[in-house]
PLY file of the C-alpha trace (Angstrom):
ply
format ascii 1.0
element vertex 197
property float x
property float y
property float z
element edge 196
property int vertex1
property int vertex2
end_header
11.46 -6.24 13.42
14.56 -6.18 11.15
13.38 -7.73 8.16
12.67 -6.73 4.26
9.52 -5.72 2.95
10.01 -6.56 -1.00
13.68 -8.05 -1.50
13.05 -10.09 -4.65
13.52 -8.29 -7.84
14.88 -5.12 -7.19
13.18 -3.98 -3.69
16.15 -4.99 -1.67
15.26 -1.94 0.92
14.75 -2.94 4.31
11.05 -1.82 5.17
11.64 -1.83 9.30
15.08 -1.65 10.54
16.03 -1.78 14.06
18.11 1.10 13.29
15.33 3.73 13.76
12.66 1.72 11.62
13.86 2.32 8.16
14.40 5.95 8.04
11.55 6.68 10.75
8.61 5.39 8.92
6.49 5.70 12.35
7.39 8.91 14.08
4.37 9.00 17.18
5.95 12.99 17.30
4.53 14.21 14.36
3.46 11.60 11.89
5.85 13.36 9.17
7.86 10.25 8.06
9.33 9.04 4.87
7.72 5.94 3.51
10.50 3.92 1.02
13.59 6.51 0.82
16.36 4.60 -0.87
16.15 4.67 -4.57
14.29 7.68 -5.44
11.01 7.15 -2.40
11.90 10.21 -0.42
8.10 10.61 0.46
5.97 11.24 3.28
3.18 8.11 4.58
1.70 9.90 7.26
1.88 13.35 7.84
0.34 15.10 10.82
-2.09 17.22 9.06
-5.06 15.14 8.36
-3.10 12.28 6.79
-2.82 14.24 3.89
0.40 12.40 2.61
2.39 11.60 -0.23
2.91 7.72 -0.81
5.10 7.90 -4.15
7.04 10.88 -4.55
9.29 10.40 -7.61
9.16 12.86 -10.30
7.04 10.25 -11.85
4.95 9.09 -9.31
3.80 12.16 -7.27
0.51 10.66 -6.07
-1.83 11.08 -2.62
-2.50 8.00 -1.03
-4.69 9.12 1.56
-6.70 12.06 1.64
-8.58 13.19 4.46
-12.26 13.44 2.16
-13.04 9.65 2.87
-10.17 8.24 0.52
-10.37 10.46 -2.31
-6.81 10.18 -2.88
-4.74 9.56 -6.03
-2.40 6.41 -5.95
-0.74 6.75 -8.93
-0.47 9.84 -11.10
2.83 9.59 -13.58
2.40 10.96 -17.24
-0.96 9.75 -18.80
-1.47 7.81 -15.88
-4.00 9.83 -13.47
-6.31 7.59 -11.18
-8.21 7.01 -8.01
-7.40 4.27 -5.53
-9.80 4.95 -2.97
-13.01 7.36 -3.79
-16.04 7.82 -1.39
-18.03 6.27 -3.70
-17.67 2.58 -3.07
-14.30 2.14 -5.00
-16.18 3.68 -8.36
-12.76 4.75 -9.99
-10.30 4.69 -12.77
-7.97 2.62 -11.06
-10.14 -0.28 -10.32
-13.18 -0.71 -12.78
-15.05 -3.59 -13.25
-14.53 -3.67 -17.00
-11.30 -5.97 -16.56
-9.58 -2.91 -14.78
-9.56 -0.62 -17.66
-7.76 2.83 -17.56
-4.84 1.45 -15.71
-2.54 0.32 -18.34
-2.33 -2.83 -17.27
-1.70 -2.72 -13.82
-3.36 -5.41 -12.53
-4.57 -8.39 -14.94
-8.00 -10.01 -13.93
-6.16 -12.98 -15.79
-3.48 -13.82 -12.73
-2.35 -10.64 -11.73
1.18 -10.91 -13.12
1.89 -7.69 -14.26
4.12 -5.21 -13.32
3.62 -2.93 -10.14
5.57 0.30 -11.08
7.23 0.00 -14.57
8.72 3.77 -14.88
11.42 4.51 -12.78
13.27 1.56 -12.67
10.91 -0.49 -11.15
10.00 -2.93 -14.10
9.80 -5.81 -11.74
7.15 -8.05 -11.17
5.38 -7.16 -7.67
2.61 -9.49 -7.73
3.62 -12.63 -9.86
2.29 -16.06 -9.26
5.50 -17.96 -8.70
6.94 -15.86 -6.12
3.85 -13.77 -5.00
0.96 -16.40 -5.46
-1.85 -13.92 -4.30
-4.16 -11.82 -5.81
-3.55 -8.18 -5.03
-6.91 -6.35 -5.96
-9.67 -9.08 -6.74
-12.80 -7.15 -9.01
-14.77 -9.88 -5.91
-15.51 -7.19 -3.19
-11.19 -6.59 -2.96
-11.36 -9.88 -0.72
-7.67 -10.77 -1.70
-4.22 -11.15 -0.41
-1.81 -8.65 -0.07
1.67 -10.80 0.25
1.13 -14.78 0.68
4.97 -15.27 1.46
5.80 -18.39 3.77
4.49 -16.85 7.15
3.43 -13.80 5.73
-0.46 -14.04 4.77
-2.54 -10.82 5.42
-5.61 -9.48 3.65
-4.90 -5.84 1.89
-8.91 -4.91 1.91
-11.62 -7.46 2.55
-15.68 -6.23 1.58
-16.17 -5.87 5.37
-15.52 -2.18 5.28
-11.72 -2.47 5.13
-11.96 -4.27 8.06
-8.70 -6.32 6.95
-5.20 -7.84 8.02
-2.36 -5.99 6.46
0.44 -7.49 8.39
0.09 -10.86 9.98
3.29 -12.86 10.22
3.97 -15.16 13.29
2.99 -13.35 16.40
2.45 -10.06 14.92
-1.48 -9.25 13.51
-2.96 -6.00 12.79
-5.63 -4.45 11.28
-4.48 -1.79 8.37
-8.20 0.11 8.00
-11.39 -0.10 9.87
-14.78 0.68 9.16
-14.32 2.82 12.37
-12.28 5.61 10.66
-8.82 4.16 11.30
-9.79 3.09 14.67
-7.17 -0.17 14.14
-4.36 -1.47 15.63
-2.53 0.32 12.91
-3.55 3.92 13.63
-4.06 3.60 17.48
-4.36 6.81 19.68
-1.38 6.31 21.39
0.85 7.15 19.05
1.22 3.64 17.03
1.68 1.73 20.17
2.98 -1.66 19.68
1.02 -1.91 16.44
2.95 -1.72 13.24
0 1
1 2
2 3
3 4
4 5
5 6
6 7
7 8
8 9
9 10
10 11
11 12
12 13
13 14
14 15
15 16
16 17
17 18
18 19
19 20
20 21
21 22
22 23
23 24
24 25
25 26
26 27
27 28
28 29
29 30
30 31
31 32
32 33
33 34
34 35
35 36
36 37
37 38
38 39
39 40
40 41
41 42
42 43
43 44
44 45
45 46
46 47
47 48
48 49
49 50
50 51
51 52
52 53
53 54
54 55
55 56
56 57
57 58
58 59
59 60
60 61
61 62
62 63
63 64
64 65
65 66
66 67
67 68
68 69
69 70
70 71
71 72
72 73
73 74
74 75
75 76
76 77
77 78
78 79
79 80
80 81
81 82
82 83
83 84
84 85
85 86
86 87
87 88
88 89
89 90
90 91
91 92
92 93
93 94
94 95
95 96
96 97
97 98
98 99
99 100
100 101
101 102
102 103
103 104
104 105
105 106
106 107
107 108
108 109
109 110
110 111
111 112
112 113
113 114
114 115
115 116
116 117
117 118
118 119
119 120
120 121
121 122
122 123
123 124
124 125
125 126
126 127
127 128
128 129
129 130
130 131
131 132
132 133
133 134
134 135
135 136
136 137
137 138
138 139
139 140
140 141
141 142
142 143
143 144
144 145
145 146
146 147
147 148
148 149
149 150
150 151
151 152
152 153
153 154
154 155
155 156
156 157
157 158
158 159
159 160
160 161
161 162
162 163
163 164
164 165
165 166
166 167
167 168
168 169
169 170
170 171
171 172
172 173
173 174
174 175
175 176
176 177
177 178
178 179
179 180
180 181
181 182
182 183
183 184
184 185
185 186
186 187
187 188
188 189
189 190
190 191
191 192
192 193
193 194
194 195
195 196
């Protein structure tokens, strides 16, 4: 699975590397991995402590992604910047509001979604632009969007169903990222990630 998660613009990192998957992002020993290391991403994904992990871990960026009180979890928390990606309360947060996505200085447009994914830090890049990434990251429609849309790349990020989505589904390779069934995917699987990205 040698191949690059986000080359264009900047994110020339290679996401999974045959050479020990990209700085061991899945580790079935202990679930301590870094996520994105090069270029300032020395942060932990999945630790083995209740998935209590850091996703972004520049001085900028130190922000939960998943916390283990049902996705209470801050995403992004740089200066003036402090929000919610996933709450227990059916999404009810700063970070994706139904006013137009207020509070998150512009982070994603309801107009088409071409704006930048992390400005500070270098990373004033376009993540989600129409030309190159025609897809809709975060949709204010139930989150039924697409995470990446690349030519045989098409996965959902989070569908209504109860997360019950496809993260990753090039040719020959489909998962499921979250289930309603508390991670009980093909992503998280008991056996230690077992021929399941």
């Amino acid at each position: 699975f040698a191949s690059p998660f986000l080359t264009p613009a900047g994110f020339a990192s290679p996401f999974l590397t045959p050479a020990g998957l990209a700085s061991h992002f899945l580790k079935p020993a202990g679930f301590a991995i870094p996520f994105l290391t090069p270029a300032g991403f020395a942060s932990h994904f999945l630790t083995p402590a209740r998935f209590a992990s850091h996703f972004l871990t520049p001085a900028r960026f130190a922000s939960h992604f998943l916390t283990p009180s049902g996705f209470a979890s801050h995403f992004l928390t740089p200066a003036g910047f402090t929000s919610h990606f996933l709450t227990p309360a059916g999404f009810a947060s700063p970070f994706l509001t139904p006013a137009g996505f207020a509070n998150a200085s512009h982070f994603l447009t309801p107009a088409r979604f071409a704006s930048p994914f992390l400005t500070p830090a270098g990373f004033a890049s376009h993540f989600l632009t129409p030309a190159r990434f025609a897809s809709p990251f975060l949709t204010p429609a139930g989150f039924a969007s697409h995470f990446l849309t690349l030519v045989g790349f098409t996965s959902h990020f989070l569908t209504p169903a109860g997360f019950a989505s496809h993260f990753l589904k090039p040719a020959g390779f489909t998962s499921h990222f979250l289930t309603p069934a508390g991670f009980a995917s093909h992503f998280l699987t008991p056996a230690g990630f077992a021929s399941h990205f």
